[in-house]
N, C-alpha and C positions, 0 to 999 in steps of 0.2 A: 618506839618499838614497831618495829613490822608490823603490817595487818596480816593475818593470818586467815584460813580456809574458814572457820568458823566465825570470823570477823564479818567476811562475804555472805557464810549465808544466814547470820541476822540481819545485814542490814537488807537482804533482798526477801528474805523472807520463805527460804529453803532451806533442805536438808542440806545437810553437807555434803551428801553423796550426788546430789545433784550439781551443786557446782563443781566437783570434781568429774563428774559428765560434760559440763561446760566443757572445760577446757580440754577431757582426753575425748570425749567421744559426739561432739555436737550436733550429731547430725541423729544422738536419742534425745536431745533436749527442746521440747515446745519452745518454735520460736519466740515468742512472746518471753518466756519464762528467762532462756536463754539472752537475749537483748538485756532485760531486769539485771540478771547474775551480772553479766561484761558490765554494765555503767557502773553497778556499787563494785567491783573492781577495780574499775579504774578509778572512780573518785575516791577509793581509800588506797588506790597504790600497793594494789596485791599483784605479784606474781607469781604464780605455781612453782614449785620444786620441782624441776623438771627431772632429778636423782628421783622421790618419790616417785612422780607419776609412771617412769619407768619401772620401780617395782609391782605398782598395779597393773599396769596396763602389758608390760614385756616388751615394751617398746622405746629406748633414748633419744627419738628424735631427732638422730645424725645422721649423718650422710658422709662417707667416705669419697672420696674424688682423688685418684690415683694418675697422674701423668706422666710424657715420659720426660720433660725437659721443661721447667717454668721458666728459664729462660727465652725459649722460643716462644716469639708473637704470635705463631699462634694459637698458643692456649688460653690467654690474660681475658678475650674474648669469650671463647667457652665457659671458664670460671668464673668468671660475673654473672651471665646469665643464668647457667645450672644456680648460686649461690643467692639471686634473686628469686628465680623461681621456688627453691629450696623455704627460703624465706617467707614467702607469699602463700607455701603450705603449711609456715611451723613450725620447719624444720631447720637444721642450722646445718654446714656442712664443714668438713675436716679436710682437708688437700694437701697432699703428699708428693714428692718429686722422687722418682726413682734415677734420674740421669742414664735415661737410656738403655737398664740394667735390668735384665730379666729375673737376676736373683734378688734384687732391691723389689722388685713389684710382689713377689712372692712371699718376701717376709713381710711387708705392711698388707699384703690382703690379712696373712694369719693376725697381725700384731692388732689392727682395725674389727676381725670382725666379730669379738665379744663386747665392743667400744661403741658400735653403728646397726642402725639398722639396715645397711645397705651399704654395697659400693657400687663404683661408676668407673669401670677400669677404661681410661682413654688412652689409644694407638699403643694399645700392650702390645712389649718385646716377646712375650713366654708361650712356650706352644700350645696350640688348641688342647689338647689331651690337659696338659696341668690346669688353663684356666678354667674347663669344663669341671674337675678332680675341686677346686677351689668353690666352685659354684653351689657343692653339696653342703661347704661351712659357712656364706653367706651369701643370701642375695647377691647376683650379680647382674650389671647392663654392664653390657660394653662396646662402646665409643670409637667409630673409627676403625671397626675390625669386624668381618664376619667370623663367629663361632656354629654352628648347627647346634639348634636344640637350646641355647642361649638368645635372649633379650639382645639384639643389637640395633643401634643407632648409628648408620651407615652414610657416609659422604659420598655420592656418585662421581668420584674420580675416574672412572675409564671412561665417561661420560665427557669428562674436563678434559681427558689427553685424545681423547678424537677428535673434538671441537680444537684443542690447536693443533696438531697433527695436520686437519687440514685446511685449516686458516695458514700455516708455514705452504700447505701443495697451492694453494690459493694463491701464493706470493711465487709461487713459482720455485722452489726451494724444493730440491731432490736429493742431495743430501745433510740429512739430519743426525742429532746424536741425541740421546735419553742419559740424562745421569740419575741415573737409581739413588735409592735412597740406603740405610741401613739394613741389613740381613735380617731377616724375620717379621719386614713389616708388611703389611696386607698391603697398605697405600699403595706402596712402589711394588708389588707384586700385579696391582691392578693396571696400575700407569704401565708397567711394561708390557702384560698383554693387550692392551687396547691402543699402545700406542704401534706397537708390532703390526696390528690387523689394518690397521689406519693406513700404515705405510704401504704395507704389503696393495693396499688396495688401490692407493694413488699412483702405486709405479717406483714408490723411490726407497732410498737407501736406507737403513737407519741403524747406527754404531752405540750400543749400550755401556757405557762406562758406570762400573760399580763392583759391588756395592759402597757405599759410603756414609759418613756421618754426614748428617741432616744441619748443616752449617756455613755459615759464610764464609767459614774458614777452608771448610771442605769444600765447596765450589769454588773458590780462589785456586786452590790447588790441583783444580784439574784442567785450569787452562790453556795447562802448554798440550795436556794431551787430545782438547778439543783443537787445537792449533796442528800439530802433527795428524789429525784424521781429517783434516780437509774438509770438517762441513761449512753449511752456510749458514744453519741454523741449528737451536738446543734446545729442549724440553728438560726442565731441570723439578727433581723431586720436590723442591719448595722455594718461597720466594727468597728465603735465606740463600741456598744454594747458588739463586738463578741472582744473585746481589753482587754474592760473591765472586762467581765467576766472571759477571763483569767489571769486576775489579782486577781481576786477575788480567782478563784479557786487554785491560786497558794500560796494562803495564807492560804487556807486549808489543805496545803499538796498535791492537788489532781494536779497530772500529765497532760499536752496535749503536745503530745495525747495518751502517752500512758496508762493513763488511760480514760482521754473524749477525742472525736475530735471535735473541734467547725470550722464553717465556717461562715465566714460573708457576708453581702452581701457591693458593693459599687465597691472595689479595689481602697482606698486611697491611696495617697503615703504612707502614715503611714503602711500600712500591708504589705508591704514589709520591715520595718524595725525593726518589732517588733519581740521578740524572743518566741517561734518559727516564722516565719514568717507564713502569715493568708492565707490559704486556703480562696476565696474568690469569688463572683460570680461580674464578672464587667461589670460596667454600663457604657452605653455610653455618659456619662455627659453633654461635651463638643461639640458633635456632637447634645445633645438635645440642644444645648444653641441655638446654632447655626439655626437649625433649627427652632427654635419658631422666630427666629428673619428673618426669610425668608416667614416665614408665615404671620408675621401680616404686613408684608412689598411688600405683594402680589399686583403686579398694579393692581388701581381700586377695589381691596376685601379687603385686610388685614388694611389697615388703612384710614381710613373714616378723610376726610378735615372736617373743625366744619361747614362748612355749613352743611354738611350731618346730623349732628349730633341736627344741628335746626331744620329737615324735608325739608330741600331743595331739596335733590337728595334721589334716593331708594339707601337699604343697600345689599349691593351685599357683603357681607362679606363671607370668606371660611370659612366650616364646616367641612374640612379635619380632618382626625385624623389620627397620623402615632406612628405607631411600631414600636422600635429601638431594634435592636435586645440583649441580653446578653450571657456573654459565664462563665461559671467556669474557673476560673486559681489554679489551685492545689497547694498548695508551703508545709510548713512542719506542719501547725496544723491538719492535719488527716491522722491515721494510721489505719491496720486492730482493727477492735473490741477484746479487752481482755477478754482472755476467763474465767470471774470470774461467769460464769453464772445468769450474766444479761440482758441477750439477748433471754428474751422470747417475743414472740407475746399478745398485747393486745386484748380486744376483743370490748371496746363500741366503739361509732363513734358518735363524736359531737366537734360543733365549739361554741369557748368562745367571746366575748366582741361584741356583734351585733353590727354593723354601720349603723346608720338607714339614711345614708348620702349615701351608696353604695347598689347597687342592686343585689341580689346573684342569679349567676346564674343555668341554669339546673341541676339538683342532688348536689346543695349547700347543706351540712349536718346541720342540726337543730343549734340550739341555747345552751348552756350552759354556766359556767359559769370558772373564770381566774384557772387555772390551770387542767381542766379535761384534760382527755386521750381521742384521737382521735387515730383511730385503724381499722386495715381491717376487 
C-alpha cells in the first residue's frame, strides 16, 4: 500500500499540514523541520497528489508550451530546456504544435488554460489584439514576439540581420536578396527592417522575396527566382530556408558561394553538417526557453493560483520584456562577391508583405509588394 501524507508526518514527527507545507509552500517551512519531512518521504516512497494539492493550493503545477512547428529544429532546443527548467521548479510542462496556424494556437490557449498554470506562447501566428484579449484567461509569456503590456522573451534578430548584412558589404557583395519568412511573424518583420537599414547604409541593393513558409522546402522553391534577380548573396528567414535554397540552387547549376553566399538565421545542429556548412546567425534558443519559464514562475507575478484568476486577489503579473542577445558564426557558405558585374547599387527603397499585427517603427520604409527592391 502507498504511504500516505499521514504516514510522513508520523514518521517525521508533524502535523499533517505541515508536510503538506513541505511540498506546496516550502519556503513556510523551518529548514530544519523541512529536510526531516523530504528524508521520511522519500524513505517511505510518498509522493504528493499533485490533483489534491492543486485543490488547496489553486495551482496544477503545468506549464503550457504552445509552438508553431515541432518539426522545425529549432524549437527541440527551447523544449528541453523550458522543460528542465520547468522541472527543476516542480513543475512539469504540456507542448502543443499548432503547425503554423493562428486558429490552432487559439483553441489550445482556451483548451490549456483551466489545465495550467501558465502558458509560454512561442513565435505565435495570432495578432497582438487576440493574444493580449487571451492574456486576461491565462498567464501568459511570450516567446519570440513583442506584445506591449505582455511578459516577452525576445531573440535580437535585427541585431543578427545587420551583423550579416554587413559581413555580405564586407565581402564586397551589393546585391542581396532577404527571403522573408511567413505573414505575421515578428521574426521576419524584424529581419526585414534591420536588414533594409543595413543595406541602405552600405550603399547596396536588397530584393525581398516573400512572404513564405519557414521550410526547406520553401527555400528550394525560391531558387530560380534568387537566380532570375541576379544577386550575389541571400539572407534567408531561417536555416531551413537558407538549406533549402541551397539545394535548390545546386540543382540549377548555381555555386555557394562561389557564385551566391547565402546565410541563414537560427545555428541548428543541421548547418553545421550540411555541405558547404551554413554561415548562420545564432539564436539563443535554449537560453529563451529557459527564461520564459522563470518569468511566469516569478513569486507572486508570473503565475496567478485560480483564485486570482476568479477575482479573489489583484494581478500583479510581470510585464518585463528581455533581449537575448544574437551573434553571426561564419562557417563556408559565404565567400567574396564574384566579379561577373552584378554588384551594382539599387536605387528605390520600399518594404513588401505589411503585418498589420506589428507596429513599424521610426523611418519604417513604405509598403510595397513580394519581391520589390529595397535600396539606399
Amino acid at each position: 500500500m502507498p504511504a500516505t501524507i499521514r504516514d510522513v508526518a508520523r514518521a517525521s514527527g508533524v502535523h499533517i499540514s505541515t508536510v503538506s507545507r513541505t511540498f506546496s509552500a516550502p519556503h513556510l517551512v523551518n529548514p530544519e523541520t523541512r529536510v526531516r519531512v523530504l528524508a521520511c518521504a522519500e524513505e517511505l516512497g510518498y509522493r504528493p497528489n499533485r490533483a489534491a494539492r492543486a485543490l488547496i493550493t489553486g495551482r496544477t503545477h503545468n506549464i503550457g508550451l504552445i509552438i508553431a512547428d515541432i518539426a522545425n529544429p529549432f524549437f527541440p532546443p527551447l523544449i528541453k530546456a523550458a522543460e528542465s527548467q520547468a522541472r527543476h521548479r516542480d513543475y512539469h510542462v504540456f507542448v502543443a504544435d499548432t503547425n503554423e496556424d493562428p486558429v490552432a494556437e487559439e483553441e489550445l490557449v482556451h483548451a490549456m488554460a483551466k489545465q495550467v498554470d501558465g502558458v509560454l506562447l512561442c513565435s505565435p501566428r495570432m495578432s497582438n489584439s487576440l493574444i493580449e484579449q487571451l492574456s486576461r484567461e491565462v498567464p501568459l509569456v511570450v516567446i519570440n514576439r513583442q506584445v506591449t503590456g505582455l511578459p516577452c522573451v525576445m531573440m535580437d534578430v535585427a541585431q543578427g540581420a545587420r551583423l550579416a548584412i554587413e559581413h555580405l558589404l564586407d565581402l564586397g557583395h551589393r546585391k542581396l536578396a532577404l527571403l522573408s519568412g511567413p505573414r505575421g511573424s515578428w521574426t521576419s518583420r524584424e529581419l526585414r527592417r534591420s536588414a533594409v537599414a543595413a543595406a541602405r547604409s552600405g550603399g547596396a541593393e536588397l530584393t525581398v522575396l516573400g512572404p513564405n513558409p519557414p521550410t526547406e522546402t520553401g527555400g528550394a522553391g525560391l531558387a530560380d527566382q534568387v537566380r532570375r534577380a541576379e544577386v550575389t548573396a541571400v539572407l534567408a528567414y531561417n536555416d531551413l530556408m537558407a538549406i533549402g535554397l541551397i539545394e535548390g540552387l545546386d540543382a540549377l547549376g548555381i555555386r555557394v558561394p562561389q557564385d551566391v553566399s547565402v546565410v541563414g538565421i537560427d545555428d541548428i545542429a543541421l548547418s553545421r553538417l550540411t555541405r558547404p556548412k551554413l554561415t548562420t546567425v545564432a539564436t539563443p534558443t535554449a537560453a529563451a526557453g529557459r527564461t520564459a519559464v522563470d518569468m511566469l514562475l516569478q513569486h507572486d507575478t508570473g503565475v496567478r493560483a485560480r483564485g486570482v484568476r476568479n477575482g479573489t486577489s489583484d494581478d500583479r503579473r510581470t510585464t518585463a520584456q528581455v533581449m537575448l542577445q544574437t551573434e553571426l558564426v561564419i562557417r563556408d557558405s559565404t565567400a567574396p562577391a564574384p566579379l561577373d558585374g552584378r554588384n551594382r547599387p539599387g536605387a528605390a527603397c520600399t518594404d513588401p508583405d505589411p503585418d498589420p499585427h506589428c507596429t513599424a517603427g521610426p523611418g519604417h520604409p513604405a509598403t510595397a509588394t513580394t519581391g520589390d527592391v529595397v535600396a539606399s
